[in-house]
PyMOL Python script that loads the backbone (N, CA, C, O; Angstrom):
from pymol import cmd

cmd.read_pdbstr("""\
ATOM      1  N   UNK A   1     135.969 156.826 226.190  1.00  0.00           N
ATOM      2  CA  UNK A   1     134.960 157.568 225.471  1.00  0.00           C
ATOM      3  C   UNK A   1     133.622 157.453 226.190  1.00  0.00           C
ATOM      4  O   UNK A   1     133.247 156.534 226.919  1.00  0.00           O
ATOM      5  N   UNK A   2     133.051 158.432 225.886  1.00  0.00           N
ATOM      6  CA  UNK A   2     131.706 158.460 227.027  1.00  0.00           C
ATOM      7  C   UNK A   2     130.344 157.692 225.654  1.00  0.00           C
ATOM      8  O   UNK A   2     130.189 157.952 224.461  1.00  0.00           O
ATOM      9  N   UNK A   3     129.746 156.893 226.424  1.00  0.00           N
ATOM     10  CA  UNK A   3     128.817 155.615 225.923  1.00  0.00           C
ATOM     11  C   UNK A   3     127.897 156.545 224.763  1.00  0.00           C
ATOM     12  O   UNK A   3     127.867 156.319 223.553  1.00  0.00           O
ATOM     13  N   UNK A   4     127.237 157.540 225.421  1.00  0.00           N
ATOM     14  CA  UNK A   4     126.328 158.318 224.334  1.00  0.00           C
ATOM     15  C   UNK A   4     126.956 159.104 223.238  1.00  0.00           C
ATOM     16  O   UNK A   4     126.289 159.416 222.252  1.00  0.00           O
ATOM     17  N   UNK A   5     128.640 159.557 223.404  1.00  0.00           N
ATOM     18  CA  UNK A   5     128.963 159.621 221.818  1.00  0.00           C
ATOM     19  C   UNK A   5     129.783 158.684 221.073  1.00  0.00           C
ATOM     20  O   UNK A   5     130.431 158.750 220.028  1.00  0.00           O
ATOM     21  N   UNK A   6     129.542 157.759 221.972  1.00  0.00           N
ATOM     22  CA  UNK A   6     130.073 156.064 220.831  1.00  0.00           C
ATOM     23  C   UNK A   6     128.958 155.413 220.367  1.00  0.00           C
ATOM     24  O   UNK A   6     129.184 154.602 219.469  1.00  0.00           O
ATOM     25  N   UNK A   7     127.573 155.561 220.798  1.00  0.00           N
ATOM     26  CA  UNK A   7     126.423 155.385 220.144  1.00  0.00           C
ATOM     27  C   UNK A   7     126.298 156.349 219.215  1.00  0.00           C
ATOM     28  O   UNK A   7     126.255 156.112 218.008  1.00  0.00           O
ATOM     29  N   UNK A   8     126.233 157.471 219.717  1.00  0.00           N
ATOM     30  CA  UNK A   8     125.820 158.610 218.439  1.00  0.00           C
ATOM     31  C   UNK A   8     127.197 158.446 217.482  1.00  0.00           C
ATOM     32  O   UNK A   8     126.920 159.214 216.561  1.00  0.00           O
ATOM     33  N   UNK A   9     128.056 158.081 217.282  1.00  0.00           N
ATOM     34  CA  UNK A   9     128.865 157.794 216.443  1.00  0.00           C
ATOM     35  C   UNK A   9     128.842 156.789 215.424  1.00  0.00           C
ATOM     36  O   UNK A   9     129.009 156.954 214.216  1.00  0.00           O
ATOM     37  N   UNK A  10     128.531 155.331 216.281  1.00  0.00           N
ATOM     38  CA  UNK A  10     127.683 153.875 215.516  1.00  0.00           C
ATOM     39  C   UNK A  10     126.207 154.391 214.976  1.00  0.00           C
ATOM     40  O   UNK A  10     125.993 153.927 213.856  1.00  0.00           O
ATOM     41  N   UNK A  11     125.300 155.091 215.388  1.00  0.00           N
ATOM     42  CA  UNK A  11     124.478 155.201 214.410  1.00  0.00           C
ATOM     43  C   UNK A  11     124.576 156.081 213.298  1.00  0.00           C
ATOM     44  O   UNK A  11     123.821 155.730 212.391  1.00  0.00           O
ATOM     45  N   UNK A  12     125.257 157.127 213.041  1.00  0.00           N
ATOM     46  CA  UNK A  12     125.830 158.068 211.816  1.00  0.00           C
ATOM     47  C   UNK A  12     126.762 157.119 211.151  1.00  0.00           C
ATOM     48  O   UNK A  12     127.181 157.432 210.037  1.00  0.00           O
ATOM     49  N   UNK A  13     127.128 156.036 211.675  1.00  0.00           N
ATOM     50  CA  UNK A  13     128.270 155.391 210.723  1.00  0.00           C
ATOM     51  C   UNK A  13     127.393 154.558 209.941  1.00  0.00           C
ATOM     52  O   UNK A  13     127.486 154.263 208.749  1.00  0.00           O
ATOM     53  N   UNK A  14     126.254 154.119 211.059  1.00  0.00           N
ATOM     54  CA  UNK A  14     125.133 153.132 209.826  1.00  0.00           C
ATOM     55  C   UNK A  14     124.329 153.236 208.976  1.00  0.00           C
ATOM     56  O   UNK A  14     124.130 152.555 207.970  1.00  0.00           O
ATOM     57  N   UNK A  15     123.419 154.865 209.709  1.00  0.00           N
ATOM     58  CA  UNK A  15     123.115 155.369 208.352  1.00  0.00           C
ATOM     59  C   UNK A  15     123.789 155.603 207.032  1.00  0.00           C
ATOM     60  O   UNK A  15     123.469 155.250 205.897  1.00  0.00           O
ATOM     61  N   UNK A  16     124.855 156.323 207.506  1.00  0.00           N
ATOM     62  CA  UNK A  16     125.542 156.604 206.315  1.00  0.00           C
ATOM     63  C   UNK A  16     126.030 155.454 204.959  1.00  0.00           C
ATOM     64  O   UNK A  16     126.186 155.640 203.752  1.00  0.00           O
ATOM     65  N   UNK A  17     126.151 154.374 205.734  1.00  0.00           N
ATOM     66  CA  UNK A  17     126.338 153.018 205.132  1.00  0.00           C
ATOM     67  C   UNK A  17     125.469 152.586 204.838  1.00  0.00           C
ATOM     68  O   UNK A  17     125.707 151.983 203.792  1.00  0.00           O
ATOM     69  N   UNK A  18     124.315 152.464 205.153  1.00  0.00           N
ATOM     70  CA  UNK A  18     122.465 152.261 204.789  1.00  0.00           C
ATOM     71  C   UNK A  18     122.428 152.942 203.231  1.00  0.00           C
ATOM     72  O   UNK A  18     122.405 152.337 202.159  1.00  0.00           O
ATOM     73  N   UNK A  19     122.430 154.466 203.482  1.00  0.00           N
ATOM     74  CA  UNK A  19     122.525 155.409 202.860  1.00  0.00           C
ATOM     75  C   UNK A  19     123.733 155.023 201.579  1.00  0.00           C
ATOM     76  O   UNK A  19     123.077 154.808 200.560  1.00  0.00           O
ATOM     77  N   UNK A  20     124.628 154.929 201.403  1.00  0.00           N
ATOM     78  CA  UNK A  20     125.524 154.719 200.299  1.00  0.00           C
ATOM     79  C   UNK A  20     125.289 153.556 199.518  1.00  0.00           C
ATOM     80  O   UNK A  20     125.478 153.471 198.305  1.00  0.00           O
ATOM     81  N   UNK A  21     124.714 152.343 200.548  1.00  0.00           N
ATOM     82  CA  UNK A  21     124.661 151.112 199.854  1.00  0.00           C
ATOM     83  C   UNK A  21     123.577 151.444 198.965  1.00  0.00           C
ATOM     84  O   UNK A  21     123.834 151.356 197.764  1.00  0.00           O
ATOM     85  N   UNK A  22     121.812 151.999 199.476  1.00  0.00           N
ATOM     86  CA  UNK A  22     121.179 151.962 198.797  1.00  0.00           C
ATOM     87  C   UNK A  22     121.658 153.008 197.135  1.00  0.00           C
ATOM     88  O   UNK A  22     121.477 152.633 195.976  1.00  0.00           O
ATOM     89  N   UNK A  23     122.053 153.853 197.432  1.00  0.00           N
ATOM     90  CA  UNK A  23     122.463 155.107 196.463  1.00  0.00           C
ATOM     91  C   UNK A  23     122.770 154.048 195.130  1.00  0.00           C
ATOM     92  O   UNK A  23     122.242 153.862 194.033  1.00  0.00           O
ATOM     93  N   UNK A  24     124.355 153.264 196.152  1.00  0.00           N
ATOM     94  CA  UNK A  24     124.683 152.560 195.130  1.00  0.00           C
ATOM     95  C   UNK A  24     123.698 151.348 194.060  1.00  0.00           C
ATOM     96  O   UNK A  24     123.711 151.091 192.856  1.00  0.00           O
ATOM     97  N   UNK A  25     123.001 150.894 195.105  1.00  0.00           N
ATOM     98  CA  UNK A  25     122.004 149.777 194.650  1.00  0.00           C
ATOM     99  C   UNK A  25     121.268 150.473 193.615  1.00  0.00           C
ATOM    100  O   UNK A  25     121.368 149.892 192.535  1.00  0.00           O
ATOM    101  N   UNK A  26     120.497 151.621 193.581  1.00  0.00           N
ATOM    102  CA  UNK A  26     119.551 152.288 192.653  1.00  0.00           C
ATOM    103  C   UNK A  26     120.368 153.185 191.124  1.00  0.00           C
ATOM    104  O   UNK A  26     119.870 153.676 190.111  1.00  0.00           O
ATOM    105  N   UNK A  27     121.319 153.106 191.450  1.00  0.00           N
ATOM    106  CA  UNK A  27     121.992 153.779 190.329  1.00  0.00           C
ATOM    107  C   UNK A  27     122.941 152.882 189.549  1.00  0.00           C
ATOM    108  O   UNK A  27     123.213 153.117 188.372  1.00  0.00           O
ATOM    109  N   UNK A  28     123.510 151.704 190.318  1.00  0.00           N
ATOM    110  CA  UNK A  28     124.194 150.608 189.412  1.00  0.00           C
ATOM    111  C   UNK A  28     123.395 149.184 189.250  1.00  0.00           C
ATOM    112  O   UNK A  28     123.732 148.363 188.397  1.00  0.00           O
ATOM    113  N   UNK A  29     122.569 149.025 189.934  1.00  0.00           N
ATOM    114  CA  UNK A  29     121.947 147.490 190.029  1.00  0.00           C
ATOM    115  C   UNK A  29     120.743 147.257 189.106  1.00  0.00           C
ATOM    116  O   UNK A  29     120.359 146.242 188.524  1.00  0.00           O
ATOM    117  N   UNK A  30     120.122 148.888 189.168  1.00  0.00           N
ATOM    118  CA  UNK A  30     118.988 148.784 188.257  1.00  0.00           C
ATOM    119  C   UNK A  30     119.189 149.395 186.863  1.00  0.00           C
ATOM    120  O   UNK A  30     120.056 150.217 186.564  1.00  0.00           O
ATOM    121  N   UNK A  31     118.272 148.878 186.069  1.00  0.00           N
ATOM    122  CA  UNK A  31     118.213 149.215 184.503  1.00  0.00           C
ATOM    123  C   UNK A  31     117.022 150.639 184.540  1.00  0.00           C
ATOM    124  O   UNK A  31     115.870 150.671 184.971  1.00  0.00           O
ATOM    125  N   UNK A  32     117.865 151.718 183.903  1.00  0.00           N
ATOM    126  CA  UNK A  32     116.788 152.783 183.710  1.00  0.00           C
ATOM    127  C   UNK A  32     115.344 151.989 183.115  1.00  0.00           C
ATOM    128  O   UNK A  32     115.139 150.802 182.858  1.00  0.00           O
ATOM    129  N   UNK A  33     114.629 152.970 183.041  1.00  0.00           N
ATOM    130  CA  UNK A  33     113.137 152.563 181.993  1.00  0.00           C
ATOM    131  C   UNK A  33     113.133 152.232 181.016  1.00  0.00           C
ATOM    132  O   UNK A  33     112.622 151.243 180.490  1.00  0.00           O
ATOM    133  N   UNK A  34     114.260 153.784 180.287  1.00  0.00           N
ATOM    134  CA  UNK A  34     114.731 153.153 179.089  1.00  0.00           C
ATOM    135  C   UNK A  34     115.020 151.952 178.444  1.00  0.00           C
ATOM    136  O   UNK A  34     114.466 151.246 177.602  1.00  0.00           O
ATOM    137  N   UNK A  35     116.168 151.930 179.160  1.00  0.00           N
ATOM    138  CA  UNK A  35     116.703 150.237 178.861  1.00  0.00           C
ATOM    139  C   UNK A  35     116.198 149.256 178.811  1.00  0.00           C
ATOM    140  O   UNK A  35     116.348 148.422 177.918  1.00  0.00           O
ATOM    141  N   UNK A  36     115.046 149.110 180.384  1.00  0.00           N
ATOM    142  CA  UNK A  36     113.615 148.219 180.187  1.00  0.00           C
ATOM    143  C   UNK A  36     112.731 147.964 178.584  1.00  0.00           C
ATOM    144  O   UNK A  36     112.377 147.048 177.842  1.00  0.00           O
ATOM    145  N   UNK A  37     112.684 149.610 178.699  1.00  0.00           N
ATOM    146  CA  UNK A  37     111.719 149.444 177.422  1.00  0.00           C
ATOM    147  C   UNK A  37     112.562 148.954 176.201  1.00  0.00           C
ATOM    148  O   UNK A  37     111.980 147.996 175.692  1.00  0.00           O
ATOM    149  N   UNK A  38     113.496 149.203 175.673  1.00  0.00           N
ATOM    150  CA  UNK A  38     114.105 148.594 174.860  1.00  0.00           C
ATOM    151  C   UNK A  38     114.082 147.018 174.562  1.00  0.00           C
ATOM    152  O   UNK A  38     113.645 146.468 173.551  1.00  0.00           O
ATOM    153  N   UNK A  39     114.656 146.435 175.685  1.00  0.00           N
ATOM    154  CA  UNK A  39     114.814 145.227 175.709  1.00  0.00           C
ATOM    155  C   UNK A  39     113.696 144.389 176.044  1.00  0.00           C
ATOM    156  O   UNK A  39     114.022 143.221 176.256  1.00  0.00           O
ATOM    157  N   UNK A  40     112.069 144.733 176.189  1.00  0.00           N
ATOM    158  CA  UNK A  40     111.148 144.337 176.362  1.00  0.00           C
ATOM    159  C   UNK A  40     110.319 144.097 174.934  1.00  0.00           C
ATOM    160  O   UNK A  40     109.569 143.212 174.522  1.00  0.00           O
ATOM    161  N   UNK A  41     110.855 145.370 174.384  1.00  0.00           N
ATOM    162  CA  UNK A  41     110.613 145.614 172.870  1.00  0.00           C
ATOM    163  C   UNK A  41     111.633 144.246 171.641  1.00  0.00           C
ATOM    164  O   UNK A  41     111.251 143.412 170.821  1.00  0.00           O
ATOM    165  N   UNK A  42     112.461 144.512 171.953  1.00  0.00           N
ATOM    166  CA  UNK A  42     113.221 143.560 171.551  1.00  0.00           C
ATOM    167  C   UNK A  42     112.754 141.725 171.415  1.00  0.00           C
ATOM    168  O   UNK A  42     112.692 140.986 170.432  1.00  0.00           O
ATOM    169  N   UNK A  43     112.535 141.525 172.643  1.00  0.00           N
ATOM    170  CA  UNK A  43     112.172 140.077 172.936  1.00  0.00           C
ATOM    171  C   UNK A  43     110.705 140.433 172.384  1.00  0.00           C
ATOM    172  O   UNK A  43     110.433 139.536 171.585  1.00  0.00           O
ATOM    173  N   UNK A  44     109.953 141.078 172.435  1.00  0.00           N
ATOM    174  CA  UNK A  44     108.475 141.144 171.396  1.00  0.00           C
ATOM    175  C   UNK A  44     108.836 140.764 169.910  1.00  0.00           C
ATOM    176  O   UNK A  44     108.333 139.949 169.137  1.00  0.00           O
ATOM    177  N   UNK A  45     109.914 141.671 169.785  1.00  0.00           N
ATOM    178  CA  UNK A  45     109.640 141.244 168.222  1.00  0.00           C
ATOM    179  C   UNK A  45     110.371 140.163 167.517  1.00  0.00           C
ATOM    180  O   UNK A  45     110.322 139.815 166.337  1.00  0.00           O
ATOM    181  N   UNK A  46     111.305 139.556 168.874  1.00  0.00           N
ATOM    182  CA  UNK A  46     111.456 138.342 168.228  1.00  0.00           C
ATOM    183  C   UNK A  46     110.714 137.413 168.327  1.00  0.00           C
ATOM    184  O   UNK A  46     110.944 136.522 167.509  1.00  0.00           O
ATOM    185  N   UNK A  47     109.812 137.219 169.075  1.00  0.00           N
ATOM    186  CA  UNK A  47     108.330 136.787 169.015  1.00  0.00           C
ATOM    187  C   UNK A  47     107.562 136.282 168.488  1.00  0.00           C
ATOM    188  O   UNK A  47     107.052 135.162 168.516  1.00  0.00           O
ATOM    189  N   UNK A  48     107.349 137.941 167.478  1.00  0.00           N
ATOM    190  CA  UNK A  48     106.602 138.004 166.289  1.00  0.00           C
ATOM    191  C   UNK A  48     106.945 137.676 165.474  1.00  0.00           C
ATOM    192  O   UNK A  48     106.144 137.210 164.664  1.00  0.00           O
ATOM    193  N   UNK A  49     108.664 137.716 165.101  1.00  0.00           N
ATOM    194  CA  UNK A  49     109.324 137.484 164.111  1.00  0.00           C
ATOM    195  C   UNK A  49     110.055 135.899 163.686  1.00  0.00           C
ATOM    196  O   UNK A  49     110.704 135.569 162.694  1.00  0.00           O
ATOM    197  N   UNK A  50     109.561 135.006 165.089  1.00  0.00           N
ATOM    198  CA  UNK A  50     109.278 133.698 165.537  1.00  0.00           C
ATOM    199  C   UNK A  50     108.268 133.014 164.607  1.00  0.00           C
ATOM    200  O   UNK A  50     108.390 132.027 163.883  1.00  0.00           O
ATOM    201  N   UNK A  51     107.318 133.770 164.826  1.00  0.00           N
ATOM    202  CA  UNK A  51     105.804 133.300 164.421  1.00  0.00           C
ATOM    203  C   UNK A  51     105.903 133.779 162.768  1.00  0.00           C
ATOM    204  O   UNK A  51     105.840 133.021 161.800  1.00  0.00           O
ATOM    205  N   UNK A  52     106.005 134.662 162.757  1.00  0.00           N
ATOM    206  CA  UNK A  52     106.262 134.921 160.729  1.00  0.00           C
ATOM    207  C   UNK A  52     107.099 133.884 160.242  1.00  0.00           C
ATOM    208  O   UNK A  52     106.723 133.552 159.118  1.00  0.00           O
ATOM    209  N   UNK A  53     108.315 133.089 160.726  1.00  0.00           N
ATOM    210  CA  UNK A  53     109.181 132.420 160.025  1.00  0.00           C
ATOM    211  C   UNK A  53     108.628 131.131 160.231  1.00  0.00           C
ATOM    212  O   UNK A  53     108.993 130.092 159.681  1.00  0.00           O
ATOM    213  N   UNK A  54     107.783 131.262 161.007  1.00  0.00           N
ATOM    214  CA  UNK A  54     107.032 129.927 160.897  1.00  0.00           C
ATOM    215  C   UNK A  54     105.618 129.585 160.201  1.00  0.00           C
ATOM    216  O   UNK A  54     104.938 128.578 160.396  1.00  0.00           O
ATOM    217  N   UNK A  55     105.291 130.855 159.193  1.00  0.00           N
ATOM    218  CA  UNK A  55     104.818 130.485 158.254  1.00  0.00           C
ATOM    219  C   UNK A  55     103.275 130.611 159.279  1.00  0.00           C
ATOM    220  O   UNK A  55     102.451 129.763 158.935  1.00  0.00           O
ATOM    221  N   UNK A  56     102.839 131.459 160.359  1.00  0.00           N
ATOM    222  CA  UNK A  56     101.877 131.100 161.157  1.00  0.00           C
ATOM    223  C   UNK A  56     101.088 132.210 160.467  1.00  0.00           C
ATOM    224  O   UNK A  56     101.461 133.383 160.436  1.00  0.00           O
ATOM    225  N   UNK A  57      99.399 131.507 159.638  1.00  0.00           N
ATOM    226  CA  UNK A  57      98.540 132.152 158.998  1.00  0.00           C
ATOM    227  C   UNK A  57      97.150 132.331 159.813  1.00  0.00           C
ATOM    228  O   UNK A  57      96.783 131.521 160.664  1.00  0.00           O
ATOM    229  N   UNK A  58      96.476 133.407 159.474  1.00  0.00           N
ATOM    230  CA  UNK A  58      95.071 133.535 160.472  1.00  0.00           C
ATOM    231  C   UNK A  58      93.939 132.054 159.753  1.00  0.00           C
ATOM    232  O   UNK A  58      92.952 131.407 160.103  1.00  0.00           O
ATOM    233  N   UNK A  59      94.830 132.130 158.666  1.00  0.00           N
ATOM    234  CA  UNK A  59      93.909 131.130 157.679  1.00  0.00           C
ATOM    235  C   UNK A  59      94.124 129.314 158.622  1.00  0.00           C
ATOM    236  O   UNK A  59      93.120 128.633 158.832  1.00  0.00           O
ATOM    237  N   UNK A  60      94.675 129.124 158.791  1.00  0.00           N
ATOM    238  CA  UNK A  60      96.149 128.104 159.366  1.00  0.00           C
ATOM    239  C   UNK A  60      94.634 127.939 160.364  1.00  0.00           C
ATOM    240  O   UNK A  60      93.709 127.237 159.956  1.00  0.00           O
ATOM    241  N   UNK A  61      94.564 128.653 161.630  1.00  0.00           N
ATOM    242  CA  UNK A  61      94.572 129.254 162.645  1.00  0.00           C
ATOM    243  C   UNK A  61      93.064 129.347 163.203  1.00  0.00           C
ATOM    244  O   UNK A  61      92.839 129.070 164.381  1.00  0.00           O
ATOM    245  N   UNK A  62      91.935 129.783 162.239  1.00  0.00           N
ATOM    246  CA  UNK A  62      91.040 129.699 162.069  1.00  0.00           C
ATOM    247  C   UNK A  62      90.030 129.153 161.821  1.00  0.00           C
ATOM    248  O   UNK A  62      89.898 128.654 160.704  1.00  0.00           O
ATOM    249  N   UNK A  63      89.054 129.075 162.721  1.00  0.00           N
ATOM    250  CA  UNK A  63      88.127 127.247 162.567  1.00  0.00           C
ATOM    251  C   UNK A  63      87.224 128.166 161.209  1.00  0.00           C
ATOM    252  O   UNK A  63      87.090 129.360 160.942  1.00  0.00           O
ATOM    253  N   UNK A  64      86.660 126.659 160.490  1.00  0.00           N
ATOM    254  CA  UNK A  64      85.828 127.275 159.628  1.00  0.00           C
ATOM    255  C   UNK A  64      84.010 127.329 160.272  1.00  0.00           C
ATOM    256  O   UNK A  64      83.300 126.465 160.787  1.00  0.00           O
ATOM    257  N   UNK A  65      83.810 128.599 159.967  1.00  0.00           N
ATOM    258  CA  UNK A  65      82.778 128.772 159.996  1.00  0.00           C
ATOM    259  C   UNK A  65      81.280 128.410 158.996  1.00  0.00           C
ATOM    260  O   UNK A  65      81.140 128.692 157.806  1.00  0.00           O
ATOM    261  N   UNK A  66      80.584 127.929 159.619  1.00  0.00           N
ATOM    262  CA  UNK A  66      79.126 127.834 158.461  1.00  0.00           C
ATOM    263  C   UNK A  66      78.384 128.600 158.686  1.00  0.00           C
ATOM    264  O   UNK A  66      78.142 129.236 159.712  1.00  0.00           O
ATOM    265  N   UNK A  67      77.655 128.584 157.013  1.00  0.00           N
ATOM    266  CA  UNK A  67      76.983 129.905 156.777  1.00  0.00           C
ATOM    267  C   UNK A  67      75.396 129.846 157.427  1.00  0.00           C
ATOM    268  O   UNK A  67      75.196 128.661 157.691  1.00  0.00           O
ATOM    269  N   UNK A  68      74.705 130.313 157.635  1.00  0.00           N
ATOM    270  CA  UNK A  68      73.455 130.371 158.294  1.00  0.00           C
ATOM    271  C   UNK A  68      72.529 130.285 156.974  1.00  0.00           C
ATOM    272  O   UNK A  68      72.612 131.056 156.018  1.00  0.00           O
ATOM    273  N   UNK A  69      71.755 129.350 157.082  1.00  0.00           N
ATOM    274  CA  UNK A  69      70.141 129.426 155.808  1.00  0.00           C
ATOM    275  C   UNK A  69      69.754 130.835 155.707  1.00  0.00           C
ATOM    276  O   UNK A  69      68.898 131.486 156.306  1.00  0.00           O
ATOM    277  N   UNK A  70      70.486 131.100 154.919  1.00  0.00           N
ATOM    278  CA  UNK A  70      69.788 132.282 153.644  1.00  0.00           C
ATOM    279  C   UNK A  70      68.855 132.709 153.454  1.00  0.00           C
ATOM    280  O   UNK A  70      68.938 133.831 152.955  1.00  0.00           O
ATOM    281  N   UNK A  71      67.354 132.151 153.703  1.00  0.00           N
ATOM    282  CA  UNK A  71      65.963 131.682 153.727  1.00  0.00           C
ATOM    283  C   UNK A  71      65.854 131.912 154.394  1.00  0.00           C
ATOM    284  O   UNK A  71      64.961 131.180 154.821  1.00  0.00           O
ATOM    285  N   UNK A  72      66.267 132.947 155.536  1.00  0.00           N
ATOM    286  CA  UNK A  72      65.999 132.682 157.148  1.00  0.00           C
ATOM    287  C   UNK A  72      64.678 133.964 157.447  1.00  0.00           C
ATOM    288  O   UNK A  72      64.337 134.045 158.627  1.00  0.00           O
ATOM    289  N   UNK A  73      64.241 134.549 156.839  1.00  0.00           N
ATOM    290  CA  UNK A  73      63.083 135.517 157.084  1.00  0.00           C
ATOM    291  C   UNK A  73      61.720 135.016 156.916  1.00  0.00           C
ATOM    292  O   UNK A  73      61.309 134.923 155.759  1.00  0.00           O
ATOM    293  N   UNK A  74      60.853 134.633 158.005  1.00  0.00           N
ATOM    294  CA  UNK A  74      59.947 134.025 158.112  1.00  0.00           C
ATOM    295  C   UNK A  74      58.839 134.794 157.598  1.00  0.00           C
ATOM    296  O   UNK A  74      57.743 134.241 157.696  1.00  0.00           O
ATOM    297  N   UNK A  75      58.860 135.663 157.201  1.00  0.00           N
ATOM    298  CA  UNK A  75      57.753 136.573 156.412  1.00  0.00           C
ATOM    299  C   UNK A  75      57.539 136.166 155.154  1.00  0.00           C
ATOM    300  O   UNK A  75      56.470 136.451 154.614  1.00  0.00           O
ATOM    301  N   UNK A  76      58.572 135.393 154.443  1.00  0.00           N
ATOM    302  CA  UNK A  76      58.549 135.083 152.977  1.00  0.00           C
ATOM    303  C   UNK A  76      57.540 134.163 153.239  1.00  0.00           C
ATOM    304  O   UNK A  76      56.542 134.586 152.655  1.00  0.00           O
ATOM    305  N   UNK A  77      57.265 133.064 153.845  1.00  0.00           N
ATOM    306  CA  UNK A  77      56.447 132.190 153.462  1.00  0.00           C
ATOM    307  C   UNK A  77      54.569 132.603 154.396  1.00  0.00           C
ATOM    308  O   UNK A  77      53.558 131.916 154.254  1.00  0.00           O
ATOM    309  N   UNK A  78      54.692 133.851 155.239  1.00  0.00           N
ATOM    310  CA  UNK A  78      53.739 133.690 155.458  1.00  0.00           C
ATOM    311  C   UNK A  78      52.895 134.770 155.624  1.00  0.00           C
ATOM    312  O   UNK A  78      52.044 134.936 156.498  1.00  0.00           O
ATOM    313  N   UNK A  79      53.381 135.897 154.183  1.00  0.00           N
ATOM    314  CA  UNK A  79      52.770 137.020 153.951  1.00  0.00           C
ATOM    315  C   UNK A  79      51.804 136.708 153.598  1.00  0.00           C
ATOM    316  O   UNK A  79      51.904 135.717 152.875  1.00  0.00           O
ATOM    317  N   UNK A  80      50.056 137.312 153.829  1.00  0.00           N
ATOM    318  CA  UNK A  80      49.735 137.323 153.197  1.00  0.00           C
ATOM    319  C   UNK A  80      48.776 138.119 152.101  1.00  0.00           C
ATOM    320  O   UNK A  80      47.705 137.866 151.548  1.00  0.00           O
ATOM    321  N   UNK A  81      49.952 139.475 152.075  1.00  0.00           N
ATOM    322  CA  UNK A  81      49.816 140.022 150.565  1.00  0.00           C
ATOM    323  C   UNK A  81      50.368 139.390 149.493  1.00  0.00           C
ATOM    324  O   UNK A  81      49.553 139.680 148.617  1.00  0.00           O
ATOM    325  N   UNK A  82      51.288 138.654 148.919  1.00  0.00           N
ATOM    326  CA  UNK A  82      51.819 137.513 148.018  1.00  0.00           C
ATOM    327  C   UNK A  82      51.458 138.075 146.811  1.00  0.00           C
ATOM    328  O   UNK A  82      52.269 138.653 146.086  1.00  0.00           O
ATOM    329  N   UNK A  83      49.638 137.864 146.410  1.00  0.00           N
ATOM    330  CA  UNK A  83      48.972 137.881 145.253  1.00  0.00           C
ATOM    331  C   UNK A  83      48.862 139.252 144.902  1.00  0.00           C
ATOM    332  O   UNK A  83      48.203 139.565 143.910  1.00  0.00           O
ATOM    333  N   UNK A  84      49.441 140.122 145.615  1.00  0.00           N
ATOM    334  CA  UNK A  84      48.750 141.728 144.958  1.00  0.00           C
ATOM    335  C   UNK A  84      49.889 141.761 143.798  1.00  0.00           C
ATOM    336  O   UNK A  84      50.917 141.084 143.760  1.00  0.00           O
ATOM    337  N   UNK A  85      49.476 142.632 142.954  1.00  0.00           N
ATOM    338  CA  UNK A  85      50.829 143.149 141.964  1.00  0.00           C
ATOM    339  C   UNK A  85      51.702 143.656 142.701  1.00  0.00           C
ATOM    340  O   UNK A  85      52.703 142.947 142.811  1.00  0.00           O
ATOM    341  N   UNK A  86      51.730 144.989 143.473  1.00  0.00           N
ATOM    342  CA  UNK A  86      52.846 145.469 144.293  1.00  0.00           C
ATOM    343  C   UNK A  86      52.882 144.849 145.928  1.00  0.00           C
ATOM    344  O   UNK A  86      51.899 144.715 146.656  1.00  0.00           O
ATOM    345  N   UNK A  87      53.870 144.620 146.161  1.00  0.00           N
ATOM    346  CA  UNK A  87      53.841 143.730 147.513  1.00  0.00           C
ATOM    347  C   UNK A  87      54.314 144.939 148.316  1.00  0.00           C
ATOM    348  O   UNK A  87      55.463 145.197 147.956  1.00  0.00           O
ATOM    349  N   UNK A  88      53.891 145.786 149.260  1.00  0.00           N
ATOM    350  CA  UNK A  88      54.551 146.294 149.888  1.00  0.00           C
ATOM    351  C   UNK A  88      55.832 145.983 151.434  1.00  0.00           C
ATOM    352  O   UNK A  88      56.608 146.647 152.121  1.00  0.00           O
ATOM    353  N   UNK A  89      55.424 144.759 151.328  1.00  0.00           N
ATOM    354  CA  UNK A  89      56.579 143.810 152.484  1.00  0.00           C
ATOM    355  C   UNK A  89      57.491 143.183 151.990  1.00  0.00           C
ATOM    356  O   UNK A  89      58.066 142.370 152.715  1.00  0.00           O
ATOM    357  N   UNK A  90      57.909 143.344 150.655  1.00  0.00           N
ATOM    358  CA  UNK A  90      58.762 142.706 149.614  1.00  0.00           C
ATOM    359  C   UNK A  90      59.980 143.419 149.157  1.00  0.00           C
ATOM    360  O   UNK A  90      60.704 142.917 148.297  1.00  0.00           O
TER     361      UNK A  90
END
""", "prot")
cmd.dss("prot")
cmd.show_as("cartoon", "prot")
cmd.util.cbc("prot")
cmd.orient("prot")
């Protein structure tokens, strides 16, 4: 056989084998989107549904907060309209 169509023969045999393996790889190896999304969905809500059976509250969960002085408007103590009958800053 002459050398340049036993090369051109070995490389159509490898593509083609390149070529089939990947075909095969993308259509049996991988999970559509679909399926992704499903099963991504799935493990979420057992998750969530983890955390509900465990009784997990925002109350639980939540530092307590303090309230700020009430009193906090510095005008009350140093208006000084105070004495009129109608206060208009009041």
């Amino acid at each position: 056989m002459n050398k340049k169509l036993l090369f051109g023969v070995l490389v159509v045999v490898i593509l083609a084998l390149a070529g089939g393996s990947y075909y095969y790889w993308k259509t049996k190896m991988q999970k559509s989107a679909t399926q992704q999304a499903v099963e991504d969905i799935q493990k979420t809500m057992a998750g969530v549904s983890a955390d509900i059976g465990n009784n997990v509250s925002p109350d639980v969960t939540t530092p307590a907060v303090n309230l700020p002085n009430l009193d906090a408007n510095p005008y009350n103590k140093t208006n000084p309209f105070s004495n009129l009958k109608t206060n208009p800053f009041k």
